[in-house]
C-alpha positions in Angstrom: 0.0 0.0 0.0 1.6 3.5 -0.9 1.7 6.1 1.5 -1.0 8.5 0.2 -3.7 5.6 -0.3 -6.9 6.6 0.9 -9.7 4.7 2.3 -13.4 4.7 0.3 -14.3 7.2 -2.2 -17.5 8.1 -3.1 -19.7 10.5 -5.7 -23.3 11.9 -6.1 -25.4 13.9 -4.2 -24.9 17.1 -1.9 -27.4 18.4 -0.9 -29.6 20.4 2.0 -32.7 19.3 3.2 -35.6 20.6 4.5 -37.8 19.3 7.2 -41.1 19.5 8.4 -41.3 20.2 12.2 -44.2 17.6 13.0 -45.1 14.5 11.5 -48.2 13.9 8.9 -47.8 17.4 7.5 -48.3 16.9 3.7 -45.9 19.3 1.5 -49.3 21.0 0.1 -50.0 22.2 3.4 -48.8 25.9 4.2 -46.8 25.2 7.8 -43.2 25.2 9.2 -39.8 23.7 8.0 -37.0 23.6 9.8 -33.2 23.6 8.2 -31.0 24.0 6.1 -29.1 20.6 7.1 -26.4 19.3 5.6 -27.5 15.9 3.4 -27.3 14.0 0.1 -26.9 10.1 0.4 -23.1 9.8 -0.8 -22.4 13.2 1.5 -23.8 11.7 4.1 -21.5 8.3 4.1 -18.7 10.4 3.4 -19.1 12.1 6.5 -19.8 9.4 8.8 -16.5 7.5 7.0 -14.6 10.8 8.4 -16.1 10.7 12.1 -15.0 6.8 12.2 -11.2 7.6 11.4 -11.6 6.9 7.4 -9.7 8.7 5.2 -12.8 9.2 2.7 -13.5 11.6 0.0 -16.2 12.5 -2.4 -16.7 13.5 -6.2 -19.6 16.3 -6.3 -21.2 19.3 -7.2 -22.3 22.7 -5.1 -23.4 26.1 -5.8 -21.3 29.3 -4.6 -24.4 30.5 -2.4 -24.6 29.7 1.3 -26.0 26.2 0.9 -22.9 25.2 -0.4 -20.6 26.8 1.8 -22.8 24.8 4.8 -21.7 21.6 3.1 -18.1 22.4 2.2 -17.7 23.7 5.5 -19.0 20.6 6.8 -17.3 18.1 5.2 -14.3 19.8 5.8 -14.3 19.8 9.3 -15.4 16.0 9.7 -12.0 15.3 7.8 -13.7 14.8 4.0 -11.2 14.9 1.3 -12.9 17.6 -0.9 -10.9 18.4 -3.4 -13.1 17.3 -5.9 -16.2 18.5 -4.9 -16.8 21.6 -7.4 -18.0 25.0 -6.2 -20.6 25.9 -9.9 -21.1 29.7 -10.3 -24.3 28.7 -12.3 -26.1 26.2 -10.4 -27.8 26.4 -6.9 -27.0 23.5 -4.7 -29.6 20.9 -4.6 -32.3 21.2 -1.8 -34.8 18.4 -0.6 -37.9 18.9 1.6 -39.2 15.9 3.4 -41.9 15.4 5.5 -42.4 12.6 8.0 -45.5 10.2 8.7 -46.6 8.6 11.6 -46.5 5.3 9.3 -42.9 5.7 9.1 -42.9 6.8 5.6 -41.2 10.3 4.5 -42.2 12.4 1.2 -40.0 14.2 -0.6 -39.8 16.8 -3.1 -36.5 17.5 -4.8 -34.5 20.0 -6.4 -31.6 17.9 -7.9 -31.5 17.2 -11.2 -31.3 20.7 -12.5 -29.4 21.9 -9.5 -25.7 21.7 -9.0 -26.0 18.1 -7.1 -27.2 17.0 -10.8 -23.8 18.5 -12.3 -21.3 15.6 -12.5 -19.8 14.5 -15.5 -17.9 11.3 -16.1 -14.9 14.1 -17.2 -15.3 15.1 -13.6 -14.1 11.0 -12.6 -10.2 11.1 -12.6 -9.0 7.9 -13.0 -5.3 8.4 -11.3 -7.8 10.0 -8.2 -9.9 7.0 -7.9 -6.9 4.8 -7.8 -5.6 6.6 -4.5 -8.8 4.6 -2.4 -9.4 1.4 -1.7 -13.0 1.1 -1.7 -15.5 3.2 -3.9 -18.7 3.0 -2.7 -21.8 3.9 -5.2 -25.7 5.2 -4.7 -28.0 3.9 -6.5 -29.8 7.8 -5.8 -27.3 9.2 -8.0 -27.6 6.5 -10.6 -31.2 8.1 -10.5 -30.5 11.7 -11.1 -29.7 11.8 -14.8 -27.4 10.3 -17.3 -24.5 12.4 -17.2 -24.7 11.5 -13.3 -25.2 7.9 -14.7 -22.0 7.1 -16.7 -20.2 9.6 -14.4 -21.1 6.7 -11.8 -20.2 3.9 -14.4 -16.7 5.7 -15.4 -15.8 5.3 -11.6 -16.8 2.0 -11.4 -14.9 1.2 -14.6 -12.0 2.2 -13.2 -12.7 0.6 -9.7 -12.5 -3.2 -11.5 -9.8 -2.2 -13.7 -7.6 -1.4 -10.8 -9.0 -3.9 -8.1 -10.1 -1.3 -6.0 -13.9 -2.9 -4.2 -16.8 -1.5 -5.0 -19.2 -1.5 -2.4 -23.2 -0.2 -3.3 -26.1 1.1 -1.6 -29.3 0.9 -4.3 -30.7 3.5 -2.2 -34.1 3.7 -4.3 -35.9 6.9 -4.9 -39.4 6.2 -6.2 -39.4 10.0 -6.5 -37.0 9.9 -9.1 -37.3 7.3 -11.4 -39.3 3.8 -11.5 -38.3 0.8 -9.9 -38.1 -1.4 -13.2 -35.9 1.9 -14.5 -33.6 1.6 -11.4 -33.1 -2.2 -11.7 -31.9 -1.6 -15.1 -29.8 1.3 -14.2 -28.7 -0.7 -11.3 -27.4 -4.0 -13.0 -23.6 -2.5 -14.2 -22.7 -1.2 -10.8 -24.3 -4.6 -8.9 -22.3 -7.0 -11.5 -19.2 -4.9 -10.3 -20.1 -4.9 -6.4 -18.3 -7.0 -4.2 -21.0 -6.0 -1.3 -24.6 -4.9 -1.8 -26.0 -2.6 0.8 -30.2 -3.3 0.3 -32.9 -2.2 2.5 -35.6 -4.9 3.4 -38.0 -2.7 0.6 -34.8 -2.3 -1.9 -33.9 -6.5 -1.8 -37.7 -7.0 -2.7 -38.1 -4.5 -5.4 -34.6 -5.4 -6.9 -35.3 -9.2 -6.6 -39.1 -9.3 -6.6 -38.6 -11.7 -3.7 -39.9 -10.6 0.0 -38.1 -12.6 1.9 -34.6 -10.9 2.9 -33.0 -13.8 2.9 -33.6 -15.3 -0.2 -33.9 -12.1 -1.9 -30.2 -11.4 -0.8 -29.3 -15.0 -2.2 -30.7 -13.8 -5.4 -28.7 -10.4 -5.3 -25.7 -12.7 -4.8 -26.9 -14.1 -8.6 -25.7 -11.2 -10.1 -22.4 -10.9 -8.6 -21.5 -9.7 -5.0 -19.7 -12.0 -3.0 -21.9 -10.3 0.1 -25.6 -9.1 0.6 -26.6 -7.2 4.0 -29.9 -6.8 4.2 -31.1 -3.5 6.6 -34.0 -4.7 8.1 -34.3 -1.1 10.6 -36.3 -2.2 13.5 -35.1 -5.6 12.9 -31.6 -5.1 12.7 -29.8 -6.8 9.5 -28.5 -10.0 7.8 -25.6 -10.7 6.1 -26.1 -13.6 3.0 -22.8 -15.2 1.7 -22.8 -18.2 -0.9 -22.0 -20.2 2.5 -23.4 -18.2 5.3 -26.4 -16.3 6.7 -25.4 -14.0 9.8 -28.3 -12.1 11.6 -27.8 -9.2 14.1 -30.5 -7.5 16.2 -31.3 -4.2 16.5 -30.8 -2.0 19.2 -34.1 -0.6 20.8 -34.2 3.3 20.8 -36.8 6.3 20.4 -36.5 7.4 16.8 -36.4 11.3 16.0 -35.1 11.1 12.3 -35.0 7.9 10.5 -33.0 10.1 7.7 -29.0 9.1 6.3 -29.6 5.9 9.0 -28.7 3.8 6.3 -26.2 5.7 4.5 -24.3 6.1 8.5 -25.0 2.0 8.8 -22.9 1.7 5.1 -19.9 3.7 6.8 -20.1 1.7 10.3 -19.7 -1.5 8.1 -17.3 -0.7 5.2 -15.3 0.2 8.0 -15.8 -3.4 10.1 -15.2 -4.4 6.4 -11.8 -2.2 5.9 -10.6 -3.4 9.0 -10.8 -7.2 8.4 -13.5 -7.3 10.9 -16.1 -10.9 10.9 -19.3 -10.7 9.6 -21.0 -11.0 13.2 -19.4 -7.6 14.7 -19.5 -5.7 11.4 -23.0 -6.2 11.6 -23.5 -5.2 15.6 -21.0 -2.1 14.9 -23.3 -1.2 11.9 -26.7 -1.9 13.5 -25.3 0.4 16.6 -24.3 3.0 14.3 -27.8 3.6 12.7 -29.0 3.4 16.4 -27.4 6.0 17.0 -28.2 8.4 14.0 -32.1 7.9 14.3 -32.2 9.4 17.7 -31.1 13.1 16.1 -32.4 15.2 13.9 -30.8 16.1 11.0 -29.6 13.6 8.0 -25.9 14.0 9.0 -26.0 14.2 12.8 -25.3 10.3 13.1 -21.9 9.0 15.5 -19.4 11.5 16.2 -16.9 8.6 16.4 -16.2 5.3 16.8 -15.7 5.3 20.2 -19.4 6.6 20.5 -20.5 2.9 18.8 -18.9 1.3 20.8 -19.9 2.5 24.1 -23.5 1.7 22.8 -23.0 -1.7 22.3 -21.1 -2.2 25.7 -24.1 -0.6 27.2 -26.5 -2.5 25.4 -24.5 -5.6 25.1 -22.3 -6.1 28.1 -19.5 -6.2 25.3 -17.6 -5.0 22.0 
């Protein structure tokens, strides 16, 4: 390993979001929101990479305008590696509102696409910077965007095989943004590349058609990842191998935010996965991690380190 390697790279999405201030307010209703915060799926991993002691950095887009200075500023003092995140002069940077439900389910309405979040361009992917990480992690929300996001996305991952570097990848679905049977297709290049799949309970079944998390992560393993964890939220998450099935519980708390709990669960367990770590605690350290995000508000405000983690578990568990 040279000196300057890096740890996981990622690219897509910065964004700030917008919340409502009470649950099962519909956007059409005239009320209050609260923000800006600090979001975007890939900025969000990024981040929570940096608070665990990863060197990480991200490929990206924001406007000059205040937005984008709370997100530069941000990632720059969690320790991202920024250099490649552009500051446009034309483009605002993406915003999201999202309202909560007392179902559980959010709603969102997006300003992406057209923004400075949707501004990344497979020129923007440089090949020799990719090659300084060992891990490039993809979103399946910015395979959503557009298609200059797209085969920016594909470029990276391109590269990633060419130069052995593991790509790891969230499907992180956006009905809001494109249709599932569009997103499976988009999907297939970067989960043919993957070495680990990253799937929510929902995501397994819509990708596999199959319900069962389980199986449906056996299926995902069709199409090439050596590894399949399954979030299962409220009912922790399970790791599928060709050989093995590893569950892990989930640790009881009072949720504030459910949002960037599964983008924080992907950095807990890329790093148990950097770090050589078994399935078993990988699995415990990431299920503590997304624990611990839920309980704040604000997509970003997950574990300020990994000492946090794992004071959780030794609370919860009696051990490490």
């Amino acid at each position: 390993m040279t000196s300057d390697k890096l740890d996981v790279i990622t690219i897509g999405e910065c964004l700030v979001e917008i919340m409502r201030d009470k649950r099962d307010v519909p956007h059409s209703v005239p009320g209050t929101y609260l923000g800006p915060y600090p979001s975007g799926a890939p900025a969000i991993f990024a981040d929570a990479c940096a608070r665990l002691g990863l060197k990480s950095g991200i490929i990206g887009a924001v406007g000059r305008d205040d937005f984008g200075k709370l997100l530069v500023d941000r990632l720059k003092r969690d320790g991202v590696e920024v250099s490649r995140l552009k500051i446009l002069e034309d483009r605002t940077t993406g915003v999201a509102f999202v309202t909560y439900f007392s179902s559980g389910s959010r709603q969102f309405i997006f300003h992406i696409k057209h923004a400075a979040a949707g501004q990344i361009y497979p020129e923007d992917v440089d090949p020799e910077y990719v090659r300084r990480f060992r891990v490039l992690h993809i979103m399946g929300s910015t395979l959503s965007i557009n298609d200059n996001c797209r085969e920016a996305c594909y470029k990276a991952v391109e590269i990633a095989k060419q130069s052995e570097i593991t790509v790891t990848f969230d499907p992180n679905l956006r009905p809001e943004l494109l249709d599932v049977s569009t997103i499976r297709s988009i999907c297939r290049p970067v989960l043919e590349a993957a070495k680990v799949v990253l799937p929510s309970g929902a995501e397994a079944e819509a990708l596999t058609g199959i319900s069962d998390p389980v199986e449906a992560g056996r299926k995902l393993l069709e199409h090439g990842p050596e590894l399949a964890v399954i979030k299962l939220g409220e009912k922790g998450s399970v790791a599928v191998t060709k050989n093995e099935v590893i569950e892990a519980p989930a640790i009881r708390i009072k949720e504030v935010d459910p949002t960037g709990a599964g983008d924080v669960y992907d950095a807990a367990f890329v790093f148990g996965f950097l770090n050589n770590w078994p399935l078993n605690k990988s699995l415990r350290f990431a299920n503590a991690a997304g624990a611990i995000k839920v309980t704040r508000f604000g997509p970003m405000e997950g574990p300020l380190s990994r000492r946090e983690i794992e004071e959780l578990l030794e609370r919860y568990e009696g051990k490490v």
